[in-house]
C-alpha positions in Angstrom: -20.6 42.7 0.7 -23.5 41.4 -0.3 -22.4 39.9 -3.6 -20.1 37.8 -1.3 -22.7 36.5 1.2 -24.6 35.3 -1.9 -21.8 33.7 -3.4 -20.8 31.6 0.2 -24.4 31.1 0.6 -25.4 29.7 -3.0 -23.0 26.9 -3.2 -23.5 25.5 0.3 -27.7 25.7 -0.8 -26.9 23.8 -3.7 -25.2 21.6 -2.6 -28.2 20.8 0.4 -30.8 21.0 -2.3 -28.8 18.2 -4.0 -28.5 16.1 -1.1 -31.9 16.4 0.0 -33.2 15.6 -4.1 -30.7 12.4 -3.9 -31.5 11.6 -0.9 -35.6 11.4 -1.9 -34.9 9.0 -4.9 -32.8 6.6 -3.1 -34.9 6.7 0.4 -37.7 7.5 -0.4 -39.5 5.0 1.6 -37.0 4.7 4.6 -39.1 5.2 7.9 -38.1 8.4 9.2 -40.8 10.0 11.1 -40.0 11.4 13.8 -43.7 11.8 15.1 -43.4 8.2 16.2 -42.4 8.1 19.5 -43.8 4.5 20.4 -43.3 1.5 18.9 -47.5 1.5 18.5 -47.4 4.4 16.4 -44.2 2.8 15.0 -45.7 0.0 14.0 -48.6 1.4 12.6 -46.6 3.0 9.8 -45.6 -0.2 7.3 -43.3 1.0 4.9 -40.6 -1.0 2.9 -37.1 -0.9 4.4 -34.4 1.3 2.6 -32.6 -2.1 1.3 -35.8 -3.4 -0.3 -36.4 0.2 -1.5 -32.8 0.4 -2.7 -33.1 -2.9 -4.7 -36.7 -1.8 -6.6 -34.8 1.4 -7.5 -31.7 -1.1 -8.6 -33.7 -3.1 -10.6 -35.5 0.0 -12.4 -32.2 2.1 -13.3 -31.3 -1.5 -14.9 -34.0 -2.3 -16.2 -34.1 1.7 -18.2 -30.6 2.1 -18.6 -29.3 -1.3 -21.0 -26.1 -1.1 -18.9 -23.5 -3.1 -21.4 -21.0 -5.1 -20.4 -18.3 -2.3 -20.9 -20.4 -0.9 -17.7 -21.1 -3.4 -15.8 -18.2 -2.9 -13.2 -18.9 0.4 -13.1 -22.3 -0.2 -12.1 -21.5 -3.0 -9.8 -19.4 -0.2 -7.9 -22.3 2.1 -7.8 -25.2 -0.7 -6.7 -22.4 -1.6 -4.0 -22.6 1.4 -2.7 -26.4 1.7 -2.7 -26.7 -1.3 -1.0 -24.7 -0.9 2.1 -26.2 2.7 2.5 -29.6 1.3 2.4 -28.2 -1.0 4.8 -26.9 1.3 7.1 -30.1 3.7 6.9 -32.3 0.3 7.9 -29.5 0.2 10.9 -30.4 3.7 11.8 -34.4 3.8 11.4 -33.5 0.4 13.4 -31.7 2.1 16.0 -34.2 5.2 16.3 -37.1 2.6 16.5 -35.7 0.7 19.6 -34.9 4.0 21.8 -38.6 4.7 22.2 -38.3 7.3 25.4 -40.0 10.2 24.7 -37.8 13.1 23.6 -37.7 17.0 23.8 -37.3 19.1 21.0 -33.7 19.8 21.9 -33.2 15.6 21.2 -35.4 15.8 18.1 -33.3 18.4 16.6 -30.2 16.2 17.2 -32.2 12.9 15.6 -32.6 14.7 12.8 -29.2 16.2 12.7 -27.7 12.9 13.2 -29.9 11.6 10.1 -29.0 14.8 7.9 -25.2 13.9 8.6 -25.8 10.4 7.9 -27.4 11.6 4.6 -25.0 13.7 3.6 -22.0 11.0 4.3 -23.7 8.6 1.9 -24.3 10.7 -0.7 -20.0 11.9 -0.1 -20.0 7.8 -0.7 -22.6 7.3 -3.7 -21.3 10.3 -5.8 -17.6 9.0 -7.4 -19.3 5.9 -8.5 -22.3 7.3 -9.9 -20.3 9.8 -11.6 -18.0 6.9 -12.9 -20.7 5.4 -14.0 -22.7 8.4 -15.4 -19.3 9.4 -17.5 -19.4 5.8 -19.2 -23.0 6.6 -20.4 -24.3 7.0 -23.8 -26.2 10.3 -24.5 -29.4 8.0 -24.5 -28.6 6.7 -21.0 -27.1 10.1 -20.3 -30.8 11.6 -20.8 -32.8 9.2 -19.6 -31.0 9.2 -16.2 -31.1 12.9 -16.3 -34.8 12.6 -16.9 -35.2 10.4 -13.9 -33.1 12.5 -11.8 -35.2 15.3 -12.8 -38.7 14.2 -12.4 -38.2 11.0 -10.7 -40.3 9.0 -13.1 -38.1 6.0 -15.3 -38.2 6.5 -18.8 -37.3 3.4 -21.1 -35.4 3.8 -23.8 -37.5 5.2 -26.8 -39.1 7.8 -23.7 -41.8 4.9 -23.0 -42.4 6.0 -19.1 -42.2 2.9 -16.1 -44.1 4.3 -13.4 -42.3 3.6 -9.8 
């Protein structure tokens, strides 16, 4: 009995440790603090937007990975797709940011439920591109994405490090 609880339990962790790793590289920087609950304390919290977050990141993984022009579709699919989630997380922080009544912890809970779920259906949308894109790889691109994935540092070719 055990053994079976274990075995339920361990894919549906993995796959929220995933999501939540993903979800820390891409948007990283998108406003989501819930302790703000006026636009004073809003406001004084400057961060980048997920879109001009998304496009650093972009430029970075392009920059580290020599995509060819074999790849370039590919990876025109998978920035796509980057782009209009960042969009749609600046929509939500957006969103969030103009409803500034004061809210329980009942309503907090379901803010941050309705931000897991909009996590979790990006990465559903990110993951067949990136893993179009990561089959096309070389083993050098192969690694140094894995690298980046792993520690969240970019690596240029040669293991020279980029620092974000």
């Amino acid at each position: 009995m055990k053994q079976k609880a274990y075995q339920m339990f361990f894919p549906a962790a993995l796959v929220l440790v995933i999501v939540a790793f993903l979800s820390t590289i891409f948007f990283a920087t998108a406003n989501l603090s819930f302790a703000a609950s006026t636009s004073k304390k809003a406001t004084a919290i400057a961060r980048t937007s997920a879109v001009e977050h998304t496009e650093a990141q972009i430029k970075q993984l392009q920059d580290a990975l020599d995509i060819t022009e074999a790849q370039q579709e590919l990876w025109n699919n998978l920035t796509a797709v980057m782009r209009e989630n960042a969009k749609d997380m600046d929509a939500l922080n957006k969103d969030r940011a103009e409803n500034t009544k004061p809210m329980n912890a009942v309503e907090h809970m379901k803010l941050h439920s309705q931000v897991t779920e909009a996590h979790l259906a990006q990465m559903n949308k990110l993951i067949p591109p990136f893993e179009a894109f990561y089959s096309s790889m070389s083993d050098e691109q192969k690694v140094i994405t894995d690298t980046t994935f792993r520690t969240g540092k970019y690596v240029k070719r040669h293991g020279k490090h980029i620092k974000k």
